[in-house]
PDB file of N, H, CA, C and O in Angstrom:
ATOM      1  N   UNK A   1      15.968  23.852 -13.311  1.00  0.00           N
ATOM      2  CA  UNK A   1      16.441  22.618 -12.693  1.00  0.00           C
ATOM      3  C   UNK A   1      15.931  22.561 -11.254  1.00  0.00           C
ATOM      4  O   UNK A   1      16.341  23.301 -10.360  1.00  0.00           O
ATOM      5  N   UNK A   2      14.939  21.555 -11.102  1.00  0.00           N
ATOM      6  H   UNK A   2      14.606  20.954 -11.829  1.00  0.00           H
ATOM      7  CA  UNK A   2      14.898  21.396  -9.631  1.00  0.00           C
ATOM      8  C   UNK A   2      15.806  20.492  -8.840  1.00  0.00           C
ATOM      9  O   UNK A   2      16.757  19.781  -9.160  1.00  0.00           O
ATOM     10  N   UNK A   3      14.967  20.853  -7.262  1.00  0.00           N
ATOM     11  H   UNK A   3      14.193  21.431  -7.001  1.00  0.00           H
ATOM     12  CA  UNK A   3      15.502  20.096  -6.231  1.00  0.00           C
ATOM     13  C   UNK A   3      16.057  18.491  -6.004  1.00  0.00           C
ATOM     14  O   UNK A   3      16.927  17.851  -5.414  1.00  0.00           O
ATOM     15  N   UNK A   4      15.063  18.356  -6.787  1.00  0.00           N
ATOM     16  H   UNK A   4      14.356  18.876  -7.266  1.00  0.00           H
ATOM     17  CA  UNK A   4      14.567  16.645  -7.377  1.00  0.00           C
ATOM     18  C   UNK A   4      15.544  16.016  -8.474  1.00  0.00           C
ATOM     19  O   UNK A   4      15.449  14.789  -8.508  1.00  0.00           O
ATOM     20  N   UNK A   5      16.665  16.678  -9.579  1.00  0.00           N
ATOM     21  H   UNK A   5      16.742  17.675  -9.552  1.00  0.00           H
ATOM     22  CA  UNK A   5      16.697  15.862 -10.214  1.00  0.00           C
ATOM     23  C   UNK A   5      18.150  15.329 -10.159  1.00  0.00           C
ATOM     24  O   UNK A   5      18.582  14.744 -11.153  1.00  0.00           O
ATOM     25  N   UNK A   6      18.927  15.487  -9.076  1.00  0.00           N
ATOM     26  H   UNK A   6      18.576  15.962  -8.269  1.00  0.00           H
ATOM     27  CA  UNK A   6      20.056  15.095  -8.964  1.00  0.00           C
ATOM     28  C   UNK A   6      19.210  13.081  -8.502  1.00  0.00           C
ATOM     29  O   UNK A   6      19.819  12.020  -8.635  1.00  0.00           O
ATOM     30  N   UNK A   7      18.267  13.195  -8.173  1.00  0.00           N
ATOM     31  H   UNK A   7      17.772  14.057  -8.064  1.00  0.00           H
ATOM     32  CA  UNK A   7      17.486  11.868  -7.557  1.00  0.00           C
ATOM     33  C   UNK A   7      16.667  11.219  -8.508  1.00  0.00           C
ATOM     34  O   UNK A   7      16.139  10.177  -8.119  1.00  0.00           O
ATOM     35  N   UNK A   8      16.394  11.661  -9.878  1.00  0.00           N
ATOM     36  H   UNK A   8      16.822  12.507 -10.193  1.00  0.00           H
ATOM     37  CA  UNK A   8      15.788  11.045 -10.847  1.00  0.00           C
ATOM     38  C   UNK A   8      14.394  11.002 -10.159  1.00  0.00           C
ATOM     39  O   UNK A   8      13.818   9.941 -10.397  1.00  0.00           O
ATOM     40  N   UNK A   9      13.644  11.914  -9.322  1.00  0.00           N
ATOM     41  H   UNK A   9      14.111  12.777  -9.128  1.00  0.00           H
ATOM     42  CA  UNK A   9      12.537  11.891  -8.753  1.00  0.00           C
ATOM     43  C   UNK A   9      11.800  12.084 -10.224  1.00  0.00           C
ATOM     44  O   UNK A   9      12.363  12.718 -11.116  1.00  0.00           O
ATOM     45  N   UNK A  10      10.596  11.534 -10.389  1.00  0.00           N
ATOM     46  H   UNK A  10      10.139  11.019  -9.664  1.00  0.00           H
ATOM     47  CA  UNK A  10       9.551  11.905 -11.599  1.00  0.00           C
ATOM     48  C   UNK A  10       8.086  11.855 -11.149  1.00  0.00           C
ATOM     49  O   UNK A  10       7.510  10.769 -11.077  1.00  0.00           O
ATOM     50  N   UNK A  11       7.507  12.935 -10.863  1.00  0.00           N
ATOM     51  H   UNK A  11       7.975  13.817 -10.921  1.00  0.00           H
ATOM     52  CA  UNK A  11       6.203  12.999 -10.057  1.00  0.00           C
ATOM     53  C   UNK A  11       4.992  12.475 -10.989  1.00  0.00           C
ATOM     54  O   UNK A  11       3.819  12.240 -10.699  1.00  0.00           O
ATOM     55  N   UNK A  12       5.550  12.397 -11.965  1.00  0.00           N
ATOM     56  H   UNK A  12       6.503  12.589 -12.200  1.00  0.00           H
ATOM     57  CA  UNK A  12       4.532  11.842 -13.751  1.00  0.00           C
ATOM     58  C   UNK A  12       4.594  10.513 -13.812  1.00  0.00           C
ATOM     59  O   UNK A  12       3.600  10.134 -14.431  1.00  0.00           O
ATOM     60  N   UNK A  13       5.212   9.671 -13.506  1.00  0.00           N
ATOM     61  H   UNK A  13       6.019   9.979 -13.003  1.00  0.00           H
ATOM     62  CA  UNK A  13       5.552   8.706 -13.877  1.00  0.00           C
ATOM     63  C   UNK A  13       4.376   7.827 -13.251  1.00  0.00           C
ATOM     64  O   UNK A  13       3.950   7.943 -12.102  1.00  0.00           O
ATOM     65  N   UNK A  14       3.827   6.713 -14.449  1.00  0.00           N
ATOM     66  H   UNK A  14       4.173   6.619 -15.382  1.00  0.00           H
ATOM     67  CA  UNK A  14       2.895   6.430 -13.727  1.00  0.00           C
ATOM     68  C   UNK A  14       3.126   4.692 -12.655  1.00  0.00           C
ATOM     69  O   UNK A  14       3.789   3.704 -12.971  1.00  0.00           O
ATOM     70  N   UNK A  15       2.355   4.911 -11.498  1.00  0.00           N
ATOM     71  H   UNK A  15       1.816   5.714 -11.241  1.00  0.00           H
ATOM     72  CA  UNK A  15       2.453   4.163 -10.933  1.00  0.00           C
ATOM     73  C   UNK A  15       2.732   2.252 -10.769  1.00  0.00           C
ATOM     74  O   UNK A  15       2.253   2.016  -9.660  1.00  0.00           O
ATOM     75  N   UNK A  16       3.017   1.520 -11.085  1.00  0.00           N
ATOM     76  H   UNK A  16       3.406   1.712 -11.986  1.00  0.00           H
ATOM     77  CA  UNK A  16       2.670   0.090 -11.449  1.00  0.00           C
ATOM     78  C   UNK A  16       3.317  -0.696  -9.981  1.00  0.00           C
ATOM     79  O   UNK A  16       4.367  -0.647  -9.340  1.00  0.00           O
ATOM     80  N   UNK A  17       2.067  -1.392  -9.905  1.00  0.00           N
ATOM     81  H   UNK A  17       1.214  -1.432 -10.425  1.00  0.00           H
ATOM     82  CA  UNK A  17       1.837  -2.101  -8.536  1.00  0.00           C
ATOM     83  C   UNK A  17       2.489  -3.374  -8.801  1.00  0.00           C
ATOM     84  O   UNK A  17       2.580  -3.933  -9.894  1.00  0.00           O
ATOM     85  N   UNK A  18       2.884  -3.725  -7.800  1.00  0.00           N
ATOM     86  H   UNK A  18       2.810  -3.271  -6.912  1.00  0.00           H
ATOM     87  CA  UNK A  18       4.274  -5.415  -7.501  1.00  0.00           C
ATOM     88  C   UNK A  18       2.820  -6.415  -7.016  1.00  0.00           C
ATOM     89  O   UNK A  18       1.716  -6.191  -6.520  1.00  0.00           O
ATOM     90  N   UNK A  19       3.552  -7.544  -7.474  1.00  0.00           N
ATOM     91  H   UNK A  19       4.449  -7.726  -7.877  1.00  0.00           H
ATOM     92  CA  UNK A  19       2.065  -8.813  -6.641  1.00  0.00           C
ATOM     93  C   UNK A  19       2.335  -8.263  -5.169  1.00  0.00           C
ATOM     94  O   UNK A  19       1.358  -8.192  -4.424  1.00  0.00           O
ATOM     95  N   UNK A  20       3.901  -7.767  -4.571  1.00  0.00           N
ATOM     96  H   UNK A  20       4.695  -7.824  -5.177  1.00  0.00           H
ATOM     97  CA  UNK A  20       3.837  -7.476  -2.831  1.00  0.00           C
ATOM     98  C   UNK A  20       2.785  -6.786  -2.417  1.00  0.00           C
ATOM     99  O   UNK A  20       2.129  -6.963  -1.390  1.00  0.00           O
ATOM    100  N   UNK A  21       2.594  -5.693  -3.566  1.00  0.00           N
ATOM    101  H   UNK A  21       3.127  -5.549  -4.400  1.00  0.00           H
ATOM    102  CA  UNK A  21       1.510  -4.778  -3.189  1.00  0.00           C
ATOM    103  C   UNK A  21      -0.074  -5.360  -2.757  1.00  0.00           C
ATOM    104  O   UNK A  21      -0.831  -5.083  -1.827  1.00  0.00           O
ATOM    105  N   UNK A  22      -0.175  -6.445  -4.098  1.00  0.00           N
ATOM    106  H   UNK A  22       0.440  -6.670  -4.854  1.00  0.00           H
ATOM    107  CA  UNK A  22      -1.611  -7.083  -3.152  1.00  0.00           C
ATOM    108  C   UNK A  22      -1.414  -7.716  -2.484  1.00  0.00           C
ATOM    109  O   UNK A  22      -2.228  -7.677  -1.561  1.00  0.00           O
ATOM    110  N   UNK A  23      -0.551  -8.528  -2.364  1.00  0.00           N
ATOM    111  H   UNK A  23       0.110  -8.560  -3.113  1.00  0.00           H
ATOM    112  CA  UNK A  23      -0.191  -9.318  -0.921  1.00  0.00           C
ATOM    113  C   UNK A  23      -0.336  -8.646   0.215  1.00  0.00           C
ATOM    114  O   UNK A  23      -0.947  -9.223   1.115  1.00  0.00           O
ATOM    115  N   UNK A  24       0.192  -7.253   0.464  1.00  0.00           N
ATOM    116  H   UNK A  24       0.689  -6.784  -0.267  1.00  0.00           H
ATOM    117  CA  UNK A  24       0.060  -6.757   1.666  1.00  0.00           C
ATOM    118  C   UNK A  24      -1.304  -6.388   2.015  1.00  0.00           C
ATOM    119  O   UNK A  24      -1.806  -6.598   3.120  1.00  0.00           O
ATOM    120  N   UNK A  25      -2.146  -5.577   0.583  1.00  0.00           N
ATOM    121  H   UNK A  25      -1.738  -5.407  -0.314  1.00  0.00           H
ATOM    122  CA  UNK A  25      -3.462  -5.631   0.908  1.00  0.00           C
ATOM    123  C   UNK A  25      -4.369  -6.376   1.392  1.00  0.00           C
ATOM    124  O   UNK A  25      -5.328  -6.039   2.087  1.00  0.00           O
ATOM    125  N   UNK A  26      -3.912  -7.952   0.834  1.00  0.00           N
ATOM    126  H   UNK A  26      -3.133  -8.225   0.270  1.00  0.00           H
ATOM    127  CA  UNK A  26      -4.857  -8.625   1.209  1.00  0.00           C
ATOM    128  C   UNK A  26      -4.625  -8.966   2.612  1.00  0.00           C
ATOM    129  O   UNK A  26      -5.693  -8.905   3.222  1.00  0.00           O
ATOM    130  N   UNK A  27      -3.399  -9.384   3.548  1.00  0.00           N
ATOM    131  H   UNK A  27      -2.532  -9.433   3.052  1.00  0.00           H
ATOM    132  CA  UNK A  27      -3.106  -9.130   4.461  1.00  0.00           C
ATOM    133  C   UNK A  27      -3.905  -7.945   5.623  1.00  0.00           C
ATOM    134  O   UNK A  27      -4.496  -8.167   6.680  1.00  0.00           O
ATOM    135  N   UNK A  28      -3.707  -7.045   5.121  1.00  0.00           N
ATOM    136  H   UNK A  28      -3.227  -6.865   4.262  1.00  0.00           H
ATOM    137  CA  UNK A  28      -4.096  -5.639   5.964  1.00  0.00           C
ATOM    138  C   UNK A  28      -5.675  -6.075   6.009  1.00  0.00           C
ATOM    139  O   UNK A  28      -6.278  -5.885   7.065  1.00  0.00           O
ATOM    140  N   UNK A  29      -6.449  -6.729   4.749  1.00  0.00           N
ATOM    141  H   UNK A  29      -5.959  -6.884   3.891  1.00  0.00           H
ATOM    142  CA  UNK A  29      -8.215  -6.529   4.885  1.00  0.00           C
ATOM    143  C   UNK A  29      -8.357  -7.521   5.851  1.00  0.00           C
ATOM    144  O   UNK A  29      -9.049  -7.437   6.866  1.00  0.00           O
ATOM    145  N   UNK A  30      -7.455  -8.766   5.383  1.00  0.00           N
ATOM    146  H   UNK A  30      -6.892  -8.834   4.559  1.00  0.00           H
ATOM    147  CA  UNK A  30      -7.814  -9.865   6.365  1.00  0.00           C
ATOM    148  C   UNK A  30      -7.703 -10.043   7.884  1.00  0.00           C
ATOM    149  O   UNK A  30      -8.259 -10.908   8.561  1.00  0.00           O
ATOM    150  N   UNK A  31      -6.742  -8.897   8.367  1.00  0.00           N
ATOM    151  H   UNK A  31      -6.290  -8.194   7.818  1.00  0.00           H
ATOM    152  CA  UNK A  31      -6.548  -8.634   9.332  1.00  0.00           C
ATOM    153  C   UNK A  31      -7.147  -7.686  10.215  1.00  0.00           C
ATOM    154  O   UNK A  31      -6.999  -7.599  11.434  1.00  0.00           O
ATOM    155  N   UNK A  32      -8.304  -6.520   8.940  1.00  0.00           N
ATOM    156  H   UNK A  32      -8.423  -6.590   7.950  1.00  0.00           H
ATOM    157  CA  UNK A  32      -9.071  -5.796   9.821  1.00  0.00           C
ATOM    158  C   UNK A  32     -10.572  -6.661   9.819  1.00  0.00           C
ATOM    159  O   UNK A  32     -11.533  -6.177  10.416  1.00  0.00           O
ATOM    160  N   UNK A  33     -10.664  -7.746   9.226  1.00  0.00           N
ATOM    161  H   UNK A  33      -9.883  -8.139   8.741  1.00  0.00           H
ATOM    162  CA  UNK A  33     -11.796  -8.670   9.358  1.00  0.00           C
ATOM    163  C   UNK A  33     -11.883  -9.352  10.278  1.00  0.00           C
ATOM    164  O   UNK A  33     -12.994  -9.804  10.552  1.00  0.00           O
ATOM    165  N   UNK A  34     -11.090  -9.580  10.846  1.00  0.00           N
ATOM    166  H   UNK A  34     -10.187  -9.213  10.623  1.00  0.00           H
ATOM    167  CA  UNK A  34     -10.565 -10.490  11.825  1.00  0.00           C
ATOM    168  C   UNK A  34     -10.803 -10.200  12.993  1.00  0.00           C
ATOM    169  O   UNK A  34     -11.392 -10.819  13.880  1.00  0.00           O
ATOM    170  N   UNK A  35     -10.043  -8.667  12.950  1.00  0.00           N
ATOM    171  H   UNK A  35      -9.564  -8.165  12.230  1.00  0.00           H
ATOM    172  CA  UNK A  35     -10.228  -7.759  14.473  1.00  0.00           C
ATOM    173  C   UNK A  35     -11.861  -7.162  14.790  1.00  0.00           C
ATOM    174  O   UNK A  35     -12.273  -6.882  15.915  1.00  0.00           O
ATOM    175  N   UNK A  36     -12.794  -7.029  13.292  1.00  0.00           N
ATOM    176  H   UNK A  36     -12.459  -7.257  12.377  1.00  0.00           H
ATOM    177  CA  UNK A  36     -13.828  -6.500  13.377  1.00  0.00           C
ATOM    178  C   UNK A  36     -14.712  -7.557  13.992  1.00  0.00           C
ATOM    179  O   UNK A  36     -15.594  -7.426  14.841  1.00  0.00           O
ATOM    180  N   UNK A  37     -14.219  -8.776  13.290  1.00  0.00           N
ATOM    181  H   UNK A  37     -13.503  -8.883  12.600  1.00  0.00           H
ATOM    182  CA  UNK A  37     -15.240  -9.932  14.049  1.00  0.00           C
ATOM    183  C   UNK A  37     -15.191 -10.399  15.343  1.00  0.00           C
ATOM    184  O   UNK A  37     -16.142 -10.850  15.982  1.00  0.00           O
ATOM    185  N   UNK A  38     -13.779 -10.249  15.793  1.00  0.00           N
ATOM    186  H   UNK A  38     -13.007  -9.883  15.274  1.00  0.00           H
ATOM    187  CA  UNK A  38     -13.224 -10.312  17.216  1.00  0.00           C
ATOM    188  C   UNK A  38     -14.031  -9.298  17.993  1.00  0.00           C
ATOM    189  O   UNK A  38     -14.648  -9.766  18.950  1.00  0.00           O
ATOM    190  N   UNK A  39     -14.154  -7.943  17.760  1.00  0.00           N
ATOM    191  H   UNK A  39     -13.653  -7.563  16.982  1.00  0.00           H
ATOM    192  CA  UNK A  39     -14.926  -7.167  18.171  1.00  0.00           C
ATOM    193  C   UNK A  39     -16.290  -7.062  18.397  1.00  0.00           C
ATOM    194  O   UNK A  39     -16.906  -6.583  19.349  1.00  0.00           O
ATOM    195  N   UNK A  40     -16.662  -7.581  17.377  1.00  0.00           N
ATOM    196  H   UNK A  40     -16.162  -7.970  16.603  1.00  0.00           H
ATOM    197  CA  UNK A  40     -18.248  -7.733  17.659  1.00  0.00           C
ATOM    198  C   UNK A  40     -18.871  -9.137  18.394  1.00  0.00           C
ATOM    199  O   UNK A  40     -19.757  -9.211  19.245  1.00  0.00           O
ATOM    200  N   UNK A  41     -18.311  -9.906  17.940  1.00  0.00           N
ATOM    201  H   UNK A  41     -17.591  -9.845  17.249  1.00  0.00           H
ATOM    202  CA  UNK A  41     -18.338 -11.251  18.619  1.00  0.00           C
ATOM    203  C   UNK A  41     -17.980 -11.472  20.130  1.00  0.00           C
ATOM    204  O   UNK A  41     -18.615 -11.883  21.101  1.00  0.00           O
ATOM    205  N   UNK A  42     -16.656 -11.013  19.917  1.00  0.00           N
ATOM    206  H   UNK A  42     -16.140 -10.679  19.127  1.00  0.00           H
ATOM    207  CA  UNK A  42     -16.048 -11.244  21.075  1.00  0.00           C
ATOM    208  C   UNK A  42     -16.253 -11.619  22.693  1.00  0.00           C
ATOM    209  O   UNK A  42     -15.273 -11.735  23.428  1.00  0.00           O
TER     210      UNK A  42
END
């Protein structure tokens, strides 16, 4: 018995991504596009 299972932790379990998840991605790229063009342009 581990540490983990009073928490239902499952290190197997496989991952499945929320639409939030690309939302934030797309967020985060659009925002280092932004700063990159700001940068070079600038």
């Amino acid at each position: 018995m581990g540490h983990n299972d009073a928490v239902g932790f499952n290190p197997y379990r496989k991952y499945r991504a929320n639409l939030t998840d690309y939302i934030l991605i797309g967020a985060v790229c659009i925002a280092a596009s932004a700063m990159l063009l700001w940068a070079l342009l600038g």
